[in-house]
C-alpha positions as CSV (number, residue, x, y, z in Angstrom):
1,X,13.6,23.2,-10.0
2,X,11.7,20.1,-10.1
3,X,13.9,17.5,-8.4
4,X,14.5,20.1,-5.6
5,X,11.0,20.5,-5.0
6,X,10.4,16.8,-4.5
7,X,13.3,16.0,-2.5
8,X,12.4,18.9,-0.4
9,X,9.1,17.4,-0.4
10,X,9.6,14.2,0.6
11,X,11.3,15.4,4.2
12,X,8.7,17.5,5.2
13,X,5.5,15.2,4.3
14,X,2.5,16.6,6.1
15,X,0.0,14.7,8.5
16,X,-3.2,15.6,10.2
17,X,-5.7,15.0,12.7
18,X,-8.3,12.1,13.0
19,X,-12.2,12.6,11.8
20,X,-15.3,9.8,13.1
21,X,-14.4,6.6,11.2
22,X,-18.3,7.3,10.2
23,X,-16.8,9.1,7.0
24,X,-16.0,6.1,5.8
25,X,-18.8,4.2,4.9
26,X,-20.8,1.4,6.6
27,X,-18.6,-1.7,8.0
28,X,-21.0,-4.8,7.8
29,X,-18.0,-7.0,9.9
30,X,-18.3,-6.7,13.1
31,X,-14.7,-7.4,14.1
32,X,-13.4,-4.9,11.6
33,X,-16.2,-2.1,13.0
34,X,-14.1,-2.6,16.1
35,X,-10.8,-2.0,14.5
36,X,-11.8,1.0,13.1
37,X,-13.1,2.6,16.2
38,X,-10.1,1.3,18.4
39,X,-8.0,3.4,15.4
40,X,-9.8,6.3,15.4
41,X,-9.3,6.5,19.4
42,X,-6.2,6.3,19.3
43,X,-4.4,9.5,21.2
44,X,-1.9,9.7,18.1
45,X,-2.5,13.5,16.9
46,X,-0.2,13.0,13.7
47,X,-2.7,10.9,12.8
48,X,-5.7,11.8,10.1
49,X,-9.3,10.4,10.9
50,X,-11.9,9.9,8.9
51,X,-10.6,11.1,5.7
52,X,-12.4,9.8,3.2
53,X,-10.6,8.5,-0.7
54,X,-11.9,10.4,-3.9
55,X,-10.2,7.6,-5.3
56,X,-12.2,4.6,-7.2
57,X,-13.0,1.8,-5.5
58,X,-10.6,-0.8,-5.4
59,X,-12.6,-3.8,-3.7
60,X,-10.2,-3.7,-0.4
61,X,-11.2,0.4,1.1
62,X,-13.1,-1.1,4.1
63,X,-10.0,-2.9,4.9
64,X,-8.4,0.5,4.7
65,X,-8.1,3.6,7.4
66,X,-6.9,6.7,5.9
67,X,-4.1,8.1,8.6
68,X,-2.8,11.2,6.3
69,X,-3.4,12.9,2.8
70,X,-0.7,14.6,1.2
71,X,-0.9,17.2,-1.3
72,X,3.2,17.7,-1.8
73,X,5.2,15.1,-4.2
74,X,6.4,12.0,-2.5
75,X,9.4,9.9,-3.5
76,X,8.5,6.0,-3.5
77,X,11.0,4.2,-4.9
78,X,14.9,5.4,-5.9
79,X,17.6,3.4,-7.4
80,X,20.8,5.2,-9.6
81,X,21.9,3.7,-12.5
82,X,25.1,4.4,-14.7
83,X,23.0,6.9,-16.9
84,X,20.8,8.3,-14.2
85,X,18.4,8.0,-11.3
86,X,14.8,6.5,-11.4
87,X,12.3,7.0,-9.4
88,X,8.3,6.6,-8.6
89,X,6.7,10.1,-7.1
90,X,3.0,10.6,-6.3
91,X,1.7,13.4,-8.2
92,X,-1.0,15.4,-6.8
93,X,-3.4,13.8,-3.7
94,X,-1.8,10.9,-2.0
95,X,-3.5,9.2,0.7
96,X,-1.5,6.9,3.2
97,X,-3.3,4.2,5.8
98,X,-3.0,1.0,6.8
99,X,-4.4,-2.5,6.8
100,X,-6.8,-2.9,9.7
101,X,-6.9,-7.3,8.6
102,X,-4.6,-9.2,7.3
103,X,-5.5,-10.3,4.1
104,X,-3.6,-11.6,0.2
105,X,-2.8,-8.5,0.0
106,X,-0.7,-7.6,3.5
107,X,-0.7,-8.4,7.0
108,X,-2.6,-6.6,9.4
109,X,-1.1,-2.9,9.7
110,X,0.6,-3.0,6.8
111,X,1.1,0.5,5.1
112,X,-1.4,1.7,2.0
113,X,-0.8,4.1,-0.2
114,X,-2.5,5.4,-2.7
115,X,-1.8,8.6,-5.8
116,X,-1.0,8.8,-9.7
117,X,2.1,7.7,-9.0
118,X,5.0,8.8,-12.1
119,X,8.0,7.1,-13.0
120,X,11.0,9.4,-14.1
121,X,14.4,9.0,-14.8
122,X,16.5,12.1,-14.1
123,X,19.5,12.8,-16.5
124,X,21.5,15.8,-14.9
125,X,19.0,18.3,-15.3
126,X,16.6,16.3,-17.5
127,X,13.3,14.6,-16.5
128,X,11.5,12.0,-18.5
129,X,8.1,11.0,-17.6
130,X,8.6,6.6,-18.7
131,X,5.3,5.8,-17.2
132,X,2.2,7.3,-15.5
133,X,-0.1,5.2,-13.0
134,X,-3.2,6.4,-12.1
135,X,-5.1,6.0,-9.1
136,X,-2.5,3.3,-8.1
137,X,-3.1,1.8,-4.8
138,X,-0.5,-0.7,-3.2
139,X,0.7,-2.0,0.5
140,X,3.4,-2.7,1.9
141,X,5.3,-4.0,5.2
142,X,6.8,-0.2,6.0
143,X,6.7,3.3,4.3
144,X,10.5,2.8,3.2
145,X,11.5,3.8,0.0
146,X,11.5,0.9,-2.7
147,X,14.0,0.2,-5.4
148,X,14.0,-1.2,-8.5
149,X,15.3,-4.6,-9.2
150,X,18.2,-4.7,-12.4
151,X,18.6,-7.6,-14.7
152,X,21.3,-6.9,-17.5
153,X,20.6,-8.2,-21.0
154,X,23.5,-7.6,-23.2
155,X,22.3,-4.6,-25.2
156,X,20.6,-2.8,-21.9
157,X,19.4,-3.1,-18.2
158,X,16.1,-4.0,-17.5
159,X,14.4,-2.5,-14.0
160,X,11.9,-4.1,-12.4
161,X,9.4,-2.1,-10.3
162,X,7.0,-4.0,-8.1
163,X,4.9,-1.9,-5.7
164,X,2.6,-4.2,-4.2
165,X,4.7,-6.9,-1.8
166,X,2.0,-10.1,-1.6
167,X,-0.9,-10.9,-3.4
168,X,-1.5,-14.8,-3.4
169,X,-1.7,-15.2,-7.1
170,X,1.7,-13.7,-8.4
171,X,3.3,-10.0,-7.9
172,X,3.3,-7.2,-11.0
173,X,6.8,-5.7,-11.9
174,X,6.4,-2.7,-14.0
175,X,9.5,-3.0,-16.4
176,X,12.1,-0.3,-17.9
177,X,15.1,-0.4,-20.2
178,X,18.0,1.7,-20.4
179,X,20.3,1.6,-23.4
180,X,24.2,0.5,-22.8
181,X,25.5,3.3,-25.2
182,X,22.7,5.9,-25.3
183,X,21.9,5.7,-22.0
184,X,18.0,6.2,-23.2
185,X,15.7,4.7,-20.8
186,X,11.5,3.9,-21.5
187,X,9.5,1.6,-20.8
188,X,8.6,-1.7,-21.7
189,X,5.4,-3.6,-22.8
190,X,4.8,-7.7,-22.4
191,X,4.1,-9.2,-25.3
192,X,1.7,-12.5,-24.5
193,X,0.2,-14.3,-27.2
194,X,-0.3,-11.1,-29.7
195,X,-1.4,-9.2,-26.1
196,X,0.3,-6.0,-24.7
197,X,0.1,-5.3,-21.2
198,X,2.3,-2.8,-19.3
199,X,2.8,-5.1,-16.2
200,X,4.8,-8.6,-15.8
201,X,3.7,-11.2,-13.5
202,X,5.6,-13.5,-11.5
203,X,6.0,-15.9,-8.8
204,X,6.2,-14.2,-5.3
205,X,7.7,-17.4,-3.5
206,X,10.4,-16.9,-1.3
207,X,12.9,-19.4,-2.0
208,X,13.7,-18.6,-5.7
209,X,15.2,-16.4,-7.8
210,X,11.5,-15.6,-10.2
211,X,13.2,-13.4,-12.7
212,X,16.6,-14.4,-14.2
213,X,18.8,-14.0,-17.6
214,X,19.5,-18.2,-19.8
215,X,20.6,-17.3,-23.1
216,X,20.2,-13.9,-23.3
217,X,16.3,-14.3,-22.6
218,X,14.1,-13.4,-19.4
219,X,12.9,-16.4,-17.8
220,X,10.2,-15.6,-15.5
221,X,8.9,-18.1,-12.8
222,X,4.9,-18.3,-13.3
223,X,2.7,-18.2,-9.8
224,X,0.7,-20.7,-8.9
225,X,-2.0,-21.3,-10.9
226,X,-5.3,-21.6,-9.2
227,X,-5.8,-25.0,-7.5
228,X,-3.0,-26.1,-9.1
229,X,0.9,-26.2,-9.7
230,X,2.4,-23.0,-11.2
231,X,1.7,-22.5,-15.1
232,X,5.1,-23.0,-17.1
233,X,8.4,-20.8,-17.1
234,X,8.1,-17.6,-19.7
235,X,10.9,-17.0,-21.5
236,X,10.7,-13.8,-23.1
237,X,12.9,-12.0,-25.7
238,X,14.2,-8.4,-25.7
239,X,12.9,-6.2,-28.6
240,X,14.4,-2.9,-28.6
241,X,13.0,-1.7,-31.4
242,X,9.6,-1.9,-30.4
243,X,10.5,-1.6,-26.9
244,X,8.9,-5.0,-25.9
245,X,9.2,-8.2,-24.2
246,X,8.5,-10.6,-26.4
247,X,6.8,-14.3,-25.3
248,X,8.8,-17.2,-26.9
């Protein structure tokens, strides 16, 4: 069965040993070249050198050491719900590192990871695929499994997914609905000026609440914009029936 196979999975996740950071690619920096050799000597033999990603470049991979591949399904995020259980699982080749700078996008030794990762929700003994991410790479502080955030509308509970944990110009929930009655659960597009996207974009400052029910709307705290003070507050309406959130 499936779900056995992942959970059984996810305990025994397999590491290997280090390769020449050469594998990798030229480092122009200097102080990064140094990183990666101070890495790749380290005596840690559960570590994987000088793997290389098959992945598409993502503009941050020299930032990046590889420490393990794994060809087994890994549970990333897990939350239970009153209808069932979601969760994000790589699917096929997943390669794990870490930061060797701190940059927008994590601190120095923050965790990488990067698959086609696959969000299901798990009914008893039903699976349904909501959403498939390919190639998706995102860090974060520690390689603890996430959860998903729940707002309640009225007619269903919206889950917020957001992978990536600092950016410098706003975080990206990935957004899912389950139905009050039914207990059917998909996911949900934005809806921004006639425009559908399948992410939502909000203010990662600390000391607010970004996302939040008024009137049986989603108001969503906008980032800052660039050189300046943050754009407006979205409000956004619930559409079931095209399984939207809709820009007021």
């Amino acid at each position: 069965m499936l779900f056995l196979t992942l959970i059984i999975s996810f305990s025994i996740m397999v590491a290997c040993s280090n390769q020449p950071s050469s594998n990798h690619g030229k480092i122009s920096n200097e102080q990064l070249q140094k990183k990666v050799e101070s890495s790749n000597n380290s005596s840690n033999s559960n570590l994987s050198e000088g793997h290389a990603s098959v992945f598409p470049k993502t503009g941050i991979e020299e930032s990046i050491l590889i420490d393990a591949v794994h060809d087994t399904p890994s549970i990333r995020a897990e939350t239970q719900t009153e209808h069932g259980t979601l969760f994000m699982i790589s699917k096929g080749r997943e390669e794990e590192g870490h930061l060797l700078v701190s940059s927008t996008t994590g601190l120095e030794g923050s965790k990488t990871f990067q698959s086609t990762y696959s969000i299901l929700f798990k009914q008893g003994e039903q699976e349904k695929v909501l959403l498939e991410l390919p190639a998706y790479l995102y860090v974060q502080p520690t390689d603890k499994i996430l959860t998903f955030k729940k707002i309640a509308f009225k007619e269903a509970d919206l889950y917020f997914l957001t992978p990536q944990y600092q950016s410098g110009h706003g975080l990206e929930a990935f957004v899912f609905a389950i139905e009050k009655q039914t207990g059917k659960a998909f996911s949900i597009l934005i809806k921004n000026n006639n425009q559908d996207i399948d992410r939502l974009i909000y203010s990662e400052a600390k000391d607010i609440a970004p996302l939040y029910i008024k009137n049986n709307q989603l108001v969503v705290v906008r980032p800052l914009g660039a050189g300046g003070p943050p754009d407006k507050d979205g409000h956004y309406k619930l559409d079931m029936v095209n399984k939207k959130l809709v820009a007021e």
